[in-house]
C-alpha positions in Angstrom: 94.3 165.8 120.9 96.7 168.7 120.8 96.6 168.8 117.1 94.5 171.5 115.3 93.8 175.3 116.7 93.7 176.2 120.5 89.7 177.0 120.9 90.3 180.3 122.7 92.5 181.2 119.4 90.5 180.1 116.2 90.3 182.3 113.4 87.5 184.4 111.5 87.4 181.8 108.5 85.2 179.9 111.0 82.4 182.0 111.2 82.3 182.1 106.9 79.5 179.7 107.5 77.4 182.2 109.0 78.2 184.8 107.2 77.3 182.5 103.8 73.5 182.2 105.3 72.9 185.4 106.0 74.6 186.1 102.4 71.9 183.5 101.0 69.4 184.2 103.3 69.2 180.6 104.3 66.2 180.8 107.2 68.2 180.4 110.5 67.1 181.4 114.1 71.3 180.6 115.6 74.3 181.4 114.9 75.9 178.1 114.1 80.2 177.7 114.2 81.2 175.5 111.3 85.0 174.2 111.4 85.4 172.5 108.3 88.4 173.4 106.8 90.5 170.1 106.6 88.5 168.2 109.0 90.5 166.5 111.6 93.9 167.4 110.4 92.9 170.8 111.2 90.6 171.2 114.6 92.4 167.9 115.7 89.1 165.6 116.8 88.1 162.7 114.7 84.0 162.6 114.7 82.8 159.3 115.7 80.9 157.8 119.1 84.0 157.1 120.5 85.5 160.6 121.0 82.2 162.4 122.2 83.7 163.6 125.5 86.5 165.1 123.8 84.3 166.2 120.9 82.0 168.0 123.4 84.6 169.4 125.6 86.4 170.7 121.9 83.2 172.0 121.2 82.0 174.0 124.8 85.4 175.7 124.7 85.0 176.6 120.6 81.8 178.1 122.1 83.0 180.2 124.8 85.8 181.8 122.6 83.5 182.9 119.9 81.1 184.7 122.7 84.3 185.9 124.1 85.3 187.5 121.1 82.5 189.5 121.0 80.8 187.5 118.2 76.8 186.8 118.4 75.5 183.9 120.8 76.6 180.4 119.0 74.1 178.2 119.5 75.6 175.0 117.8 78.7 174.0 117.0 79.6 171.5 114.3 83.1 169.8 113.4 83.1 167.7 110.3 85.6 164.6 109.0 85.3 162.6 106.5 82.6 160.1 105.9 83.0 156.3 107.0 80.2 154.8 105.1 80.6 154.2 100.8 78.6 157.1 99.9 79.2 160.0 102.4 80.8 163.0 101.6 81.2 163.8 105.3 80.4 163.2 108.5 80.3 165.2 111.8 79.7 166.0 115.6 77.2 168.7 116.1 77.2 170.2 119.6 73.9 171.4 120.5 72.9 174.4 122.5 71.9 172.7 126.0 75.0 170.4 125.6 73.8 167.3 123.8 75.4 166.2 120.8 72.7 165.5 117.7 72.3 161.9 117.1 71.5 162.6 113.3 73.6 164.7 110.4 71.3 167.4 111.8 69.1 169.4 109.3 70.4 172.7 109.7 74.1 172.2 109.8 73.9 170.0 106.4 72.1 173.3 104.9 74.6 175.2 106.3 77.6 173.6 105.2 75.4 172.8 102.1 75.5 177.0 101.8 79.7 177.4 102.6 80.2 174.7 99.7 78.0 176.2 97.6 79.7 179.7 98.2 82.6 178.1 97.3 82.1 176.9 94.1 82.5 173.6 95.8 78.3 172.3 95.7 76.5 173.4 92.2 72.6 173.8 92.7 71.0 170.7 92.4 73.9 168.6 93.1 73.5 166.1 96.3 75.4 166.3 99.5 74.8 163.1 101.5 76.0 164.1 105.1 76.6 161.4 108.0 76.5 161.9 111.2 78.6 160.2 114.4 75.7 157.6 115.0 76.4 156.4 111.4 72.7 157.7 110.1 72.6 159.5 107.0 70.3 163.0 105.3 71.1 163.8 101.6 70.9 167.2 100.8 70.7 169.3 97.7 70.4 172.8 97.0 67.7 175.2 94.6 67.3 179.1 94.6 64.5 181.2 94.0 64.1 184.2 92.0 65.9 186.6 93.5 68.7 184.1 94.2 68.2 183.2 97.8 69.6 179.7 98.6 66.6 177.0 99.3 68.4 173.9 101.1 66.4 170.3 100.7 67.1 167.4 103.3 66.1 164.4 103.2 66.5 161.6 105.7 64.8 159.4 108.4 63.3 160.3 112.2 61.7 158.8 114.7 59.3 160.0 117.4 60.7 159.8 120.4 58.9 161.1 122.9 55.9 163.7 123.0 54.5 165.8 125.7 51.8 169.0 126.7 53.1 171.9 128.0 50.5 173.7 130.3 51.4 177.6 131.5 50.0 179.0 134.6 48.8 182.4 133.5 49.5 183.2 137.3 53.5 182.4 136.6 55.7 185.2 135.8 58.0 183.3 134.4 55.8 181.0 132.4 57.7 182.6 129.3 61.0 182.6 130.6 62.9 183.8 132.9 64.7 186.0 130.5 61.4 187.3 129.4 59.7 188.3 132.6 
């Protein structure tokens, strides 16, 4: 679509998201880029299985401007919509880092938008955020804090098993911790 932001050209109100976490010191190992505002009428791609090429591509190219622009390494990207099931207060494509798109609402972008609403006055604490992702399944999500105020997200949802497997390192192998690493 040729609707919604170029990627090379997005804003700084994309990256509130991250900013909210570390703000709330919501536990996160990535840098994930939210765009939220408006959904589809504003980064132009509607989430469902039928658009995941053009979701992906969208998403690559969102990627590659934000490391361009000299933010820190995105890891995932996430674009939402609204939900299509009774119930669902959104749903969305999350673009992983290898280049797979998440098959489920994934558990760290629902606490993460879970934070950016909640920042905004727009998610109360306790109050349930039922998130949907492009394969139709569903993780309802509410928020508590602790003491000092830090921001403690709760998911709930099904998985399955789908595969399982031992890795063995060759203390010989210099690059048995990466390659990055050696």
């Amino acid at each position: 679509s040729d609707r919604g932001p170029k990627p090379e050209e997005f804003s700084e109100k994309e990256f509130v998201a991250a900013d909210r976490l570390r703000h709330h010191r919501v536990d996160r190992t990535a840098l994930e880029l939210l765009v939220e505002q408006g959904g589809p009428e504003e980064h132009g791609q509607e989430p469902s299985l039928k658009n995941v090429e053009r979701l992906t591509e969208y998403s690559w190219k969102l990627r590659r401007a934000a490391n361009a622009q000299g933010h820190p390494e995105v890891d995932h990207v996430e674009l939402f919509g609204p939900g299509s099931q009774p119930g669902a207060d959104a749903r969305n494509f999350v673009l992983c880092s290898g280049g797979e798109y998440d098959r489920s609402p994934c558990g760290t972008g629902t606490s993460a938008v879970m934070a950016v609403r909640h920042a905004r006055g727009l998610l109360p604490i306790g109050d349930e955020w039922r998130q949907e992702s492009i394969t139709g399944s569903r993780f309802v999500g509410w928020l508590t804090s602790d003491p000092q105020g830090a921001l403690i997200p709760h998911i709930r949802g099904s998985a399955f098993v789908t595969g399982e497997s031992t890795l063995r390192f060759d203390p010989a192998d210099p690059f048995r911790l990466g390659i990055g690493a050696a």
